[in-house]
KESESE-346011 format. One record per residue: x, y, z of N, C-alpha, C, CB in turn; residue in three letters. Coordinates in steps of 0.2 Angstrom, whole numbers, plus 5000, padded with zeros to 4 digits. Each point is the difference from the previous one (the first is absolute). Glycine has a CB too. Example, Ala and Ser with C-alpha at 12.3 -4.5 7.8 and 13.67 -1.06 7.14 Angstrom:
BEGIN
506649725039499650065000500450065000499149945006ALA 500750114990500450065001499650055003500649974990SER 
This chain:
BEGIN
500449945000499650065000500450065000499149945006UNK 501450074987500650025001499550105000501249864992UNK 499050175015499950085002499449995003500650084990UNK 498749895009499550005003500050055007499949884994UNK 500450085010500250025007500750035000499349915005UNK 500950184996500650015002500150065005500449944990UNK 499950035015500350035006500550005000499449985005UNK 500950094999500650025001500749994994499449995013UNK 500150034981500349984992500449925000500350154997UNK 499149835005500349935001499349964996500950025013UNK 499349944982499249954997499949965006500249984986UNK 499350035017499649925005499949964998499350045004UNK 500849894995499649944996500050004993499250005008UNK 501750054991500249994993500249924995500650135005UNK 499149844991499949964997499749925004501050094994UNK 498749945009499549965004499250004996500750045011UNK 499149894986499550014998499350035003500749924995UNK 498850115000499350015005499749965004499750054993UNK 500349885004499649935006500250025005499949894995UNK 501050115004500449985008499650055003501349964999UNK 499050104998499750075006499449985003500550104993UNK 499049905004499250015001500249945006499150034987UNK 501449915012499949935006500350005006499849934992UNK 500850145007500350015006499650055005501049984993UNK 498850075002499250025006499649975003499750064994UNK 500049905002499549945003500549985007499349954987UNK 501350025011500149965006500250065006500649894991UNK 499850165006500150055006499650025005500550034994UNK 498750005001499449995004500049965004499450034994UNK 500449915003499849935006500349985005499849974992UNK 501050045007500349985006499950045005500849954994UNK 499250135003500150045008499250015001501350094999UNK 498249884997499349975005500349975007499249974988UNK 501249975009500249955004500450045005500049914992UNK 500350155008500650015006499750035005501050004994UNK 498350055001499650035004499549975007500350044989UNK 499649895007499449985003500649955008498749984985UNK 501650005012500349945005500650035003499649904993UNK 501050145003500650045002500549974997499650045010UNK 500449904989500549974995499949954993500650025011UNK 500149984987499649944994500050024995499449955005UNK 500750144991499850004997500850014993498750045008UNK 502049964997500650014994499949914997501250115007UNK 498649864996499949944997499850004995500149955007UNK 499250064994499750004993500250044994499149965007UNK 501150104997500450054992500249964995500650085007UNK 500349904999500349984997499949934996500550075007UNK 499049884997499949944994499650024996500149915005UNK 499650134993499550014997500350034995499250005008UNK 501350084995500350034995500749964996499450105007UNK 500749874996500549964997499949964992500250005012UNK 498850004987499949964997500050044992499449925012UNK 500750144991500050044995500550074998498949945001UNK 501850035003500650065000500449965002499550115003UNK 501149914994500649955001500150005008500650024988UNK 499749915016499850005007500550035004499649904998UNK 500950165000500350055004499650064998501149945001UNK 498650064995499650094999499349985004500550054985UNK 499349895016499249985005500250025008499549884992UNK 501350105010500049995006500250085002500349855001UNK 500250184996500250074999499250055001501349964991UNK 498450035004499450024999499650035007500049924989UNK 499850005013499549995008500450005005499149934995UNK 501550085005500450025007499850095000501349884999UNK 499150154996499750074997499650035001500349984995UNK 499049995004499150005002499750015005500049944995UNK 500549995007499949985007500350065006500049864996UNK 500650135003500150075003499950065000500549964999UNK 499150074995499850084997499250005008500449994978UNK 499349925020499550015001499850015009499949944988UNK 500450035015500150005007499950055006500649934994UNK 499450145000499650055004499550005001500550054996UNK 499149925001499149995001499949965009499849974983UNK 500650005018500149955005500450045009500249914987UNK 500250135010500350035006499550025006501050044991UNK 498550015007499350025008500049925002498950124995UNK 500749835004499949945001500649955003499050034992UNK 501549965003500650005005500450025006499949994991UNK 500250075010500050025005499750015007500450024990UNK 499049995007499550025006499949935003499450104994UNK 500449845004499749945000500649945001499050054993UNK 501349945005500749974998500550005008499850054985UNK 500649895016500249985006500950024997498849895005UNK 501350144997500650005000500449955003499850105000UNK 500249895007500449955004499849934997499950095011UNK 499749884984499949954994500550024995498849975001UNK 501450104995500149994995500950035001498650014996UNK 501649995009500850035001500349934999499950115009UNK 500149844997500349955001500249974992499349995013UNK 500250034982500249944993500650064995498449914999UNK 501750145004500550064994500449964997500150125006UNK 500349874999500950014998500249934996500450095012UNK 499349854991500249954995499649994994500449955009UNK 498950074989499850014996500350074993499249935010UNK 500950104994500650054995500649984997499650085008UNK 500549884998501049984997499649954994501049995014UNK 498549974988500049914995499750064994499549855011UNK 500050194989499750034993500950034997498550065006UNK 501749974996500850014995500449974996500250045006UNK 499849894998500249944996499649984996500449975008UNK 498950034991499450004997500050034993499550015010UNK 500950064991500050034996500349994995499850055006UNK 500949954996500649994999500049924995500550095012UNK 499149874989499849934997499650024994500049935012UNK 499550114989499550034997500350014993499650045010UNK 500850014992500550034992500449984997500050065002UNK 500149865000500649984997499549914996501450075012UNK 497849934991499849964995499950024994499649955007UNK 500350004985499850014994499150005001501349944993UNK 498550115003499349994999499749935001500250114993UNK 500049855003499649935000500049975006500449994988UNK 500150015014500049985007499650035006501049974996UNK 499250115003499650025005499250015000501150045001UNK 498749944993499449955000499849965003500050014993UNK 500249935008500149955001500150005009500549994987UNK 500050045015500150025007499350055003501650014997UNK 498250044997499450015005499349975000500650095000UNK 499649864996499249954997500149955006500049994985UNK 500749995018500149945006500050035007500749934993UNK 499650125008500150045005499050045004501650024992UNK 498349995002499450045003499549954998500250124998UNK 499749835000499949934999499849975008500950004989UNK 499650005012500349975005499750025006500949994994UNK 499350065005499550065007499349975000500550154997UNK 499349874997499349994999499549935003500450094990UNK 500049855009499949935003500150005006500249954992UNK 500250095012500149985004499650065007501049934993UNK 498850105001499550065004499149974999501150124996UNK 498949854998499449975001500049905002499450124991UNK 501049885011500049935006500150025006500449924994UNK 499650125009500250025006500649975004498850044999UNK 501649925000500549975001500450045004499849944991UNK 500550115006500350045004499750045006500550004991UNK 499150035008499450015005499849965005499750034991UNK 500349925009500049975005500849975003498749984996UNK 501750035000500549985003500250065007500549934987UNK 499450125007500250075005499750015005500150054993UNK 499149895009499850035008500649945004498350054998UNK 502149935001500249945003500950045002499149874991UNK 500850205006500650045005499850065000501049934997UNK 499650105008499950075002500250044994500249975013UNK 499650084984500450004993500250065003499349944988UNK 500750085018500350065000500649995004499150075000UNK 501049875001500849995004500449994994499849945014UNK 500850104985500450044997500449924995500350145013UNK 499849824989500349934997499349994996500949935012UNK 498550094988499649974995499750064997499849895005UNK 500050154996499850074996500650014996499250065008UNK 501349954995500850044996500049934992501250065017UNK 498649894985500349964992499349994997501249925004UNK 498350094998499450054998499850024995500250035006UNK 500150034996499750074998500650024995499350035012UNK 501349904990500850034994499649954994501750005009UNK 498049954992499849964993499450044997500449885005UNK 499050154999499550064996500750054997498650005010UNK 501750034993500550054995500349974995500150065008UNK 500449884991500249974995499650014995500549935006UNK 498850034995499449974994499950074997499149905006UNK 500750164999499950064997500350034996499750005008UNK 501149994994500550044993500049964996500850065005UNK 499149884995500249984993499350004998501149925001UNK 498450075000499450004994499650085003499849824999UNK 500350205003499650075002499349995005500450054987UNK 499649905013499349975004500249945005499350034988UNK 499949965017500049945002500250005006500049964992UNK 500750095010500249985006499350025008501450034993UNK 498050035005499650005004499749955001499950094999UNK 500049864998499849945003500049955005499950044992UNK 500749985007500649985008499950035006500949994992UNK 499050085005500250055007499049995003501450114994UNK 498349895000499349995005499749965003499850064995UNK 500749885005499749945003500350025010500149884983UNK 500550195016500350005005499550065003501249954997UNK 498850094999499450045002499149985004500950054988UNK 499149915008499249975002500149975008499649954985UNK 501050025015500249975008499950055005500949914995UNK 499350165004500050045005499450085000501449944999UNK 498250074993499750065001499249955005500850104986UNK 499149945017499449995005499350024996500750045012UNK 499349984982499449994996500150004992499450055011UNK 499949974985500249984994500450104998498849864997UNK 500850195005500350054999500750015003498950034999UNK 501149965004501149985001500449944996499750035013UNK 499949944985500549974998499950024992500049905010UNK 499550154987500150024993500350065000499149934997UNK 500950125009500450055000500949985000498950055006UNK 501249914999500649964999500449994994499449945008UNK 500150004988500149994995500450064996499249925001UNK 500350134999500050064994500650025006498650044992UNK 501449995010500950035004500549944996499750055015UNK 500449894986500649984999500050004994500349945009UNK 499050044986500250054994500150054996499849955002UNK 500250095001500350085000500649995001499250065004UNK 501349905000500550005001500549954996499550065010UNK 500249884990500549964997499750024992500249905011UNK 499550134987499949994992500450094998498549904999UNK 501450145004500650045001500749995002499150045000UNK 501049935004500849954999500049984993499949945013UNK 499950014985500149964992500150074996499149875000UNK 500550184999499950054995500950025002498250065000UNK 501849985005500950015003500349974998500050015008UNK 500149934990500349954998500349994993499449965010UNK 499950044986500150004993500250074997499249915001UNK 500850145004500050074996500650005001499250065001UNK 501349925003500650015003500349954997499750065011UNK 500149904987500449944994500050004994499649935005UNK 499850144993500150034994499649974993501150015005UNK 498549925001499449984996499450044995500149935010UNK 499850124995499550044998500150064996499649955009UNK 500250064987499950054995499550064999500549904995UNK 499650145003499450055001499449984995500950105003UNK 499049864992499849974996499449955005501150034991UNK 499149935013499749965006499450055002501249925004UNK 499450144999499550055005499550024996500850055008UNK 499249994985499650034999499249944997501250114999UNK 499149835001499649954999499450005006501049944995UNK 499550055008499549995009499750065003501049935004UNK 499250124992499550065000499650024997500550025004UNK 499349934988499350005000499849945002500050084991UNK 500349895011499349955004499950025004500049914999UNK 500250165004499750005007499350015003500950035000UNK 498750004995499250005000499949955000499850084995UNK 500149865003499749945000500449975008499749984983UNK 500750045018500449985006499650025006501150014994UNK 498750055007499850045004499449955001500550124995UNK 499149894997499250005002499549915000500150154994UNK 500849825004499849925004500250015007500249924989UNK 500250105013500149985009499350075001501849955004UNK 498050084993499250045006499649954997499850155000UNK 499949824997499749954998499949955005500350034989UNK 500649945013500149965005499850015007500749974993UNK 499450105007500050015008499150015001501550095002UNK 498249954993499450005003499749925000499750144997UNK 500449815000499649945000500249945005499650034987UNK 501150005017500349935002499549985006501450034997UNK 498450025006499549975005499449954998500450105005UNK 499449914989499449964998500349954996499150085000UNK 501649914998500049954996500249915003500350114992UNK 499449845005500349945005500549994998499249945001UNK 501050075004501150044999500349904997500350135018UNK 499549824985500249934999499949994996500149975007UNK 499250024988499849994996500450044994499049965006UNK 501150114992500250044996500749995000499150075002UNK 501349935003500749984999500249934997500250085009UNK 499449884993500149944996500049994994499849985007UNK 499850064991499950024993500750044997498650025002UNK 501550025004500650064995500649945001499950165005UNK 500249794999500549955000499949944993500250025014UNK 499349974986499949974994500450014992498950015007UNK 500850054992500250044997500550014999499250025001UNK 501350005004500749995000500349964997499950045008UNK 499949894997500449954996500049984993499849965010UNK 499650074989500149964992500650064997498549944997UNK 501450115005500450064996500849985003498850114998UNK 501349855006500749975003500149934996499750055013UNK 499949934985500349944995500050014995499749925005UNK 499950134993499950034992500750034999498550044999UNK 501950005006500650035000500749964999499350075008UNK 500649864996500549935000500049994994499749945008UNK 499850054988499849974994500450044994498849975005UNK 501150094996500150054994500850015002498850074999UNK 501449935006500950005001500449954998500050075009UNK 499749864993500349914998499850024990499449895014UNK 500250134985499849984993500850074996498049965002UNK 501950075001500650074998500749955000499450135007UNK 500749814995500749985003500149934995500050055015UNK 499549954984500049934996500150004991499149975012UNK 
């Protein structure tokens, strides 16, 4: 859609076809329905989704970007609502393991890193709808320092290298400590404010990101915006378990549809 969209004399979505565009909206919408309504879950679905239709470093670059630009919408509710004394304890080994993340990140080939984020967020996603881990995690104290600290360093690893997933880790630690459902979604939204602005740090400062990304991410920001109002006013009426299984559904297929399309590139 070569000029369509240009910011800061920069083409947006230069040689990007119309479908993709029109399908990266869609998904942008949808997902921050999703971050809206529930507070996480939604760089997954970006990224597999958008992966399915932008080469797999410009999808993750893209919804790390987004994701970050978007996070303002979240800060009153974060702050106000949101536990701090949950969300300190997980910083520093999750910071250090996201660098390494990174740093792994930039040195896969595209095909691969398909692949890596078709298994990786894959992976999450099975293990998030069996509840396996979930129940492992009530079987310890996840805040004594020997089991949160290697944690909260493996949610950071997953994070830098695929841009996604690692909250899925961190809210299974979260859910163990906030005292209701409004704390533990405020929660959520603080440590994503913070760790998804960590990754953004990370990739800017690595040199990943291009002004071309930003001005991307800033015309989705309208549909960014006005899927997470969408989310926020309906989360209370929606059957939060029934809907998210739907959004993990969905995932997975767009997680093996990802496998598929990086094995078939190699072969």
């Amino acid at each position: 859609m070569d000029g369509l969209f240009t910011l800061f004399g920069v083409a947006a979505c230069d040689g990007v076809p119309a479908a993709s565009v029109a399908a990266l909206i869609g998904f942008y919408m949808g997902s921050f329905f999703v971050k809206g309504a529930i507070g996480f879950g939604n760089l997954s679905m970006i990224i597999l989704l958008g992966a399915l239709v932008l080469p797999a470093h410009h999808a993750v670059l893209l919804a790390v970007m987004t994701s970050a630009l978007s996070q303002v919408q979240f800060v009153v509710p974060a702050v106000r609502d949101g536990d701090w004394r949950i969300t300190r304890p997980v910083i520093v080994s999750y910071f250090i393991a996201a660098a390494f993340g990174v740093f792994i990140f930039g040195r896969l080939e595209s095909n691969w890193l398909q692949v890596v984020l078709g298994l990786a967020l894959g992976v999450v996603l099975i293990i998030d709808m069996t509840k396996v881990l979930a129940r492992l995690a009530t079987r310890f104290d996840l805040r004594a320092p020997r089991v949160l600290y290697p944690f909260s360093a493996v949610s950071g690893l997953i994070s830098g290298v695929t841009g996604a997933g690692g909250l899925f880790f961190i809210a299974l630690y979260v859910k163990q400590f906030a005292p209701d459902t409004k704390t533990f979604r405020a929660t959520n939204l603080q440590l994503g404010i913070l760790l998804t602005g960590w990754r953004a740090v990370l990739l800017i400062a690595s040199g990943f990101m291009t002004l071309k990304v930003f001005a991307e991410a800033v015309v989705l920001m309208p549909f960014v915006f006005g899927g997470a109002y969408l989310g926020t006013r309906f989360y209370r009426s929606l059957p939060t378990q029934r809907f998210y299984q739907m959004v993990q559904a969905v995932l997975l297929f767009a997680a093996v549809t990802l496998i598929w399309k990086g094995l078939r590139t190699m072969v």
